[in-house]
TORNU-135364 format. One record per residue (C-alpha): residue in one letter; residue number from 1; x, y, z. Coordinates in nm, 3 decimals, padded with zeros to 5 digits. Layout:
% TORNU-135364
R aa   i       x       y       z
R  a NUM       X       Y       Z
...
END
This chain:
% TORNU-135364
R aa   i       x       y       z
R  x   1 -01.825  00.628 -01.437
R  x   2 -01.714  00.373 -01.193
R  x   3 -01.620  00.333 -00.810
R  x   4 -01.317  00.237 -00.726
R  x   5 -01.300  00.135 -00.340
R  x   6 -00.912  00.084 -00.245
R  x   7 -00.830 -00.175 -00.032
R  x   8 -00.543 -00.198  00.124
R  x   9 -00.569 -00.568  00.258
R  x  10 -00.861 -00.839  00.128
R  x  11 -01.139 -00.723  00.330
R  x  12 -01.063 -00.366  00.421
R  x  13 -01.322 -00.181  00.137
R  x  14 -01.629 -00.492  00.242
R  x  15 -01.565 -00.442  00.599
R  x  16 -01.557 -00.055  00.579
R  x  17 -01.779  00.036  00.322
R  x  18 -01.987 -00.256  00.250
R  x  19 -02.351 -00.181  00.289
R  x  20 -02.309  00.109  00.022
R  x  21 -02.141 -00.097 -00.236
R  x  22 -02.433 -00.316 -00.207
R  x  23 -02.666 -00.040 -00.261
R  x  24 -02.438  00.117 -00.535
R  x  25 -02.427 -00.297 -00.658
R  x  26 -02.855 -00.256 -00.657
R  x  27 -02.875  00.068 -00.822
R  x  28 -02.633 -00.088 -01.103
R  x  29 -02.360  00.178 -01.018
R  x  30 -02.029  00.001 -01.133
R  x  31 -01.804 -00.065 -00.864
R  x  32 -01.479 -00.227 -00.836
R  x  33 -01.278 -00.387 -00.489
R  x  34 -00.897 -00.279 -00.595
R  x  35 -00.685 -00.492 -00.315
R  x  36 -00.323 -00.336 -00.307
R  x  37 -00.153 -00.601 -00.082
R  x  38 -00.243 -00.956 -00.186
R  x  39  00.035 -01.086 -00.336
R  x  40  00.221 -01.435 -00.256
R  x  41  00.455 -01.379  00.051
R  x  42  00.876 -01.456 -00.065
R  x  43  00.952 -01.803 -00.057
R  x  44  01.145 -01.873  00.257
R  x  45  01.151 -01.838  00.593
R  x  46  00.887 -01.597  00.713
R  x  47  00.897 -01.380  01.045
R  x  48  00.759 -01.485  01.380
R  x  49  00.471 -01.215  01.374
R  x  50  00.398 -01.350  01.036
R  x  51  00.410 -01.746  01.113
R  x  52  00.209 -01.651  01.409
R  x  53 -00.070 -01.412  01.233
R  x  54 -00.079 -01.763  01.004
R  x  55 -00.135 -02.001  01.304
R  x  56 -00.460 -01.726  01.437
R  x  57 -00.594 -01.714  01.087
R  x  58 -00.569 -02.096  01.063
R  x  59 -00.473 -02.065  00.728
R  x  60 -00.079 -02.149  00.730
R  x  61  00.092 -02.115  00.455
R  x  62 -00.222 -02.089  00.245
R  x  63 -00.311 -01.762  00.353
R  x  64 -00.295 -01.488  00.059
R  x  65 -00.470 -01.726 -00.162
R  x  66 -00.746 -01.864  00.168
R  x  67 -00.745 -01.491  00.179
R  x  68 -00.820 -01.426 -00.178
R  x  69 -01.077 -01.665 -00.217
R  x  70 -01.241 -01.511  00.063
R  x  71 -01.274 -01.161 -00.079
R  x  72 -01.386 -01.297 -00.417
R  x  73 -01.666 -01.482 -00.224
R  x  74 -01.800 -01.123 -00.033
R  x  75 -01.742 -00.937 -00.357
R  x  76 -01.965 -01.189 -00.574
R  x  77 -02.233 -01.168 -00.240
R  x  78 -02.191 -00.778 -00.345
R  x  79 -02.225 -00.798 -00.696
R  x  80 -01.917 -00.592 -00.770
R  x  81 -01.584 -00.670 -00.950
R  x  82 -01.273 -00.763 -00.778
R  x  83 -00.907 -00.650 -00.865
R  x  84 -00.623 -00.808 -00.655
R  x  85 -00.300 -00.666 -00.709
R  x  86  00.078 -00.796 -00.622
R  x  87  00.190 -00.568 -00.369
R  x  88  00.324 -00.738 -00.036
R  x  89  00.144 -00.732  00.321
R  x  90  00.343 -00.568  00.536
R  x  91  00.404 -00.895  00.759
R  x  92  00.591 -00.984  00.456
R  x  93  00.803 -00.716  00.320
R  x  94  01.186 -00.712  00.389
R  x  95  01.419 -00.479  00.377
R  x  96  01.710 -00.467  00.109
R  x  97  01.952 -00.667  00.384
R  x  98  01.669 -00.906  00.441
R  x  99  01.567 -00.824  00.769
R  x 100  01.195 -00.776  00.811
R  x 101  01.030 -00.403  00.781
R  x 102  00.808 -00.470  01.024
R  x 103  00.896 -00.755  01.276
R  x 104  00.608 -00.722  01.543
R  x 105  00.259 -00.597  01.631
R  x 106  00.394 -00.242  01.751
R  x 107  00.560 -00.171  01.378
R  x 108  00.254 -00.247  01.185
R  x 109  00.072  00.080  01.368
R  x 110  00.363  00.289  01.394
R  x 111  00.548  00.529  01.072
R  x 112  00.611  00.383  00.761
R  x 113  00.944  00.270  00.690
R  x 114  01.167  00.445  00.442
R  x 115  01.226  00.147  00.217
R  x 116  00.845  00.188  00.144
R  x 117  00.893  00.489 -00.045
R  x 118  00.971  00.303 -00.351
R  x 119  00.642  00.069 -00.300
R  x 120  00.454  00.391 -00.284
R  x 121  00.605  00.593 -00.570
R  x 122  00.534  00.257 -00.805
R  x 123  00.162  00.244 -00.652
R  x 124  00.086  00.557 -00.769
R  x 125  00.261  00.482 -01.129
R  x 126  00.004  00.184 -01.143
R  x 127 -00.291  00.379 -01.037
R  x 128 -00.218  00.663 -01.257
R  x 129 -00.195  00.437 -01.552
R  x 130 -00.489  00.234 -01.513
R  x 131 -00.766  00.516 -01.363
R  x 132 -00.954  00.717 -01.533
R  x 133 -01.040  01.012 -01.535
R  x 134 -01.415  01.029 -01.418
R  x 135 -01.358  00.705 -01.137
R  x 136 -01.468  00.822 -00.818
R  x 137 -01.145  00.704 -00.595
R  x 138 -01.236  00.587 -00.242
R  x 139 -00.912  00.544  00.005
R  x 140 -00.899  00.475  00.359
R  x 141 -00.894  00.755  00.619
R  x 142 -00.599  00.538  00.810
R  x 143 -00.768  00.555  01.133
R  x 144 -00.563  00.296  01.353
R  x 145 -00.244  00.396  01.154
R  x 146 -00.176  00.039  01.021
R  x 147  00.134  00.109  00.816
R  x 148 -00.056 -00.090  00.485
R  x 149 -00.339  00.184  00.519
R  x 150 -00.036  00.466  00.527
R  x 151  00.163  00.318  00.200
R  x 152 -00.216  00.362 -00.011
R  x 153 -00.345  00.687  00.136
R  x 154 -00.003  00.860  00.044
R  x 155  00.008  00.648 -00.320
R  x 156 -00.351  00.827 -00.361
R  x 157 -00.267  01.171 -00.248
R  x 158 -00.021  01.162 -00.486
R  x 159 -00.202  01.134 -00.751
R  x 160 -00.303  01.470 -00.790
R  x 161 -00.678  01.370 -00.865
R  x 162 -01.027  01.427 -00.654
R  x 163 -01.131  01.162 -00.430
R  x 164 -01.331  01.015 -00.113
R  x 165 -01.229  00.919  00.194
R  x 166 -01.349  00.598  00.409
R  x 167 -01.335  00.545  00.808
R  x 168 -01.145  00.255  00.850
R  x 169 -01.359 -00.039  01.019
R  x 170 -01.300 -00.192  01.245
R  x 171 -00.993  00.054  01.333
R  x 172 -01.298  00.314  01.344
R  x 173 -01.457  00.117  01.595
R  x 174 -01.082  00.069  01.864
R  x 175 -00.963  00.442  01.820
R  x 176 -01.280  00.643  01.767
R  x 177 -01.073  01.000  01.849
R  x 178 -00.908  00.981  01.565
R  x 179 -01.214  00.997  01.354
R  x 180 -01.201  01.385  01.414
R  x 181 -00.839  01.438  01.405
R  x 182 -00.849  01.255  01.014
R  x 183 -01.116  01.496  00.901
R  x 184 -01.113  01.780  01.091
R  x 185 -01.001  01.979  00.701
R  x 186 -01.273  01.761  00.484
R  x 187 -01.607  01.763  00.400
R  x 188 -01.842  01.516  00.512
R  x 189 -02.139  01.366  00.314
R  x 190 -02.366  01.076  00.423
R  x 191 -02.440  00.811  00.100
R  x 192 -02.769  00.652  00.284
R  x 193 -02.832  00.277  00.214
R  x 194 -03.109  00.021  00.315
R  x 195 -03.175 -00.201  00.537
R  x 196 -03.156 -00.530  00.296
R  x 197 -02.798 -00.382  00.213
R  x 198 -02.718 -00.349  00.548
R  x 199 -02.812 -00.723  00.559
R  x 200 -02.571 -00.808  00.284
R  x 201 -02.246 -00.577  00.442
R  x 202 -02.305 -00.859  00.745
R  x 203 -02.342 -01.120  00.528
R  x 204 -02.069 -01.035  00.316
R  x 205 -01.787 -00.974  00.635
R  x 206 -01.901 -01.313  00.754
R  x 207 -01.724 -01.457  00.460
R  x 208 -01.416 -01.347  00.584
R  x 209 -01.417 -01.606  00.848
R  x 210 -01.052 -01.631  00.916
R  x 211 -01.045 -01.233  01.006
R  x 212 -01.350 -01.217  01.209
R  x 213 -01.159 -01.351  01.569
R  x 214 -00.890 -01.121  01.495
R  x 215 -01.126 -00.793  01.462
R  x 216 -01.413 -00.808  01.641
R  x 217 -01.355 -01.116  01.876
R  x 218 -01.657 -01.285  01.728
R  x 219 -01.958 -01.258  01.451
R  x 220 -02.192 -01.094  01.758
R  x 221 -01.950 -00.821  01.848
R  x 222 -01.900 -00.743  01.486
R  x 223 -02.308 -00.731  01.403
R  x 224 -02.347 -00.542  01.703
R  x 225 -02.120 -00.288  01.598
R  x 226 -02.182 -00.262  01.239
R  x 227 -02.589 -00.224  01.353
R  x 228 -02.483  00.043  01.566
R  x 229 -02.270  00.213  01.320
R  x 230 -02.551  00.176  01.036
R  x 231 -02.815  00.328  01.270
R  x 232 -02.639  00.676  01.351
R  x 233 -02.685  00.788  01.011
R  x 234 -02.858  00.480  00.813
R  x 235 -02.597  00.543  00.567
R  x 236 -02.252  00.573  00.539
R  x 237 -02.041  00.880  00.563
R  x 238 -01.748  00.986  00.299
R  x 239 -01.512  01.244  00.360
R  x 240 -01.409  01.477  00.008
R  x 241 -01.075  01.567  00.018
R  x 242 -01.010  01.900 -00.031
END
């Protein structure tokens, strides 16, 4: 049986669920990282929110593979296996008359756009034919709404299959009324997790350095919150879908 953690972007499982891979990681549970969206942007002109989000990471037009090398680095701090698939970022998908999906920072948190339909119905192809059938499947909640986080929730739903449910950090952290909107229908359960791999989930997010400005301001704001987020239930809590 293994534990597949689905990340929508190359940090989202290690920054959400981190401390109980590394305890899963310990225990010698197998576990697996499954990025959806790391592939190679189109060559070409990108858009401005993209060029920009380039310029804050510091990464240019290195990013998806600054990015990748990053989340191989926490998941080898983790002990767990890495899978980085070819689907787009949202900052870099287009629509079929080449204008961009999602042009600014108000699109990326707002509904999905049509034209992702087809991204999602050949997500859940993939999944379907490389799961099986005793994983345990762990998807984001989609608290924050970040369209990316949309596209894999609905890919997993569709698969017709059990799975768990993750609070998106640091989106947990900005919008915590969602948090009981999300799972208001599911069924918690708290996975606890020690101290030392509490120690490693910081560790392992401080590898993502060129994300760290971006989603907690700095590394004190993000141990701060993490600590804090650890200490309500010294664990971490899943949500079964119903």
């Amino acid at each position: 049986m293994r534990w597949i953690y689905i990340s929508p972007h190359l940090d989202d499982a290690v920054l959400s669920c981190g401390g109980l891979i590394q305890e899963q990681s310990i225990s010698k549970t197998l576990v697996e990282i499954w990025t959806i969206c790391a592939g190679d942007p189109p060559e070409g002109d990108l858009s401005l929110l993209a060029l920009r989000l380039h310029e804050e990471w510091g990464s240019g037009s290195e990013t998806p593979a600054s990015r990748r090398a990053e989340d191989v680095a926490a998941c080898q701090l983790l002990g767990v296996r890495h899978r980085h698939l070819s689907f787009l970022d949202c900052i870099y998908r287009q629509a079929s008359d080449g204008t961009w999906l999602y042009p600014d920072e108000g699109s990326i948190q707002g509904p999905l756009s049509p034209q992702d339909d087809f991204t999602i119905r050949t997500l859940e192809t993939f999944l379907v034919a490389i799961l099986k059938p005793d994983d345990v499947v762990v998807c984001p909640l989609t608290i924050g709404k970040h369209v990316d986080h949309q596209m894999v929730r609905q890919a997993i739903e569709g698969l017709n299959r059990p799975f768990l449910y993750y609070a998106d950090i640091p989106y947990l952290f900005n919008h915590p009324t969602q948090l009981p909107e999300l799972t208001q229908f599911f069924k918690p359960q708290v996975y606890p997790f020690s101290n030392q791999a509490l120690v490693f989930w910081l560790e392992a997010i401080r590898i993502y350095k060129s994300q760290i400005a971006s989603l907690f301001n700095n590394t004190e704001q993000m141990y701060n919150n993490l600590v804090a987020y650890y200490q309500k239930e010294q664990g971490l809590c899943l949500w079964k879908s119903s």
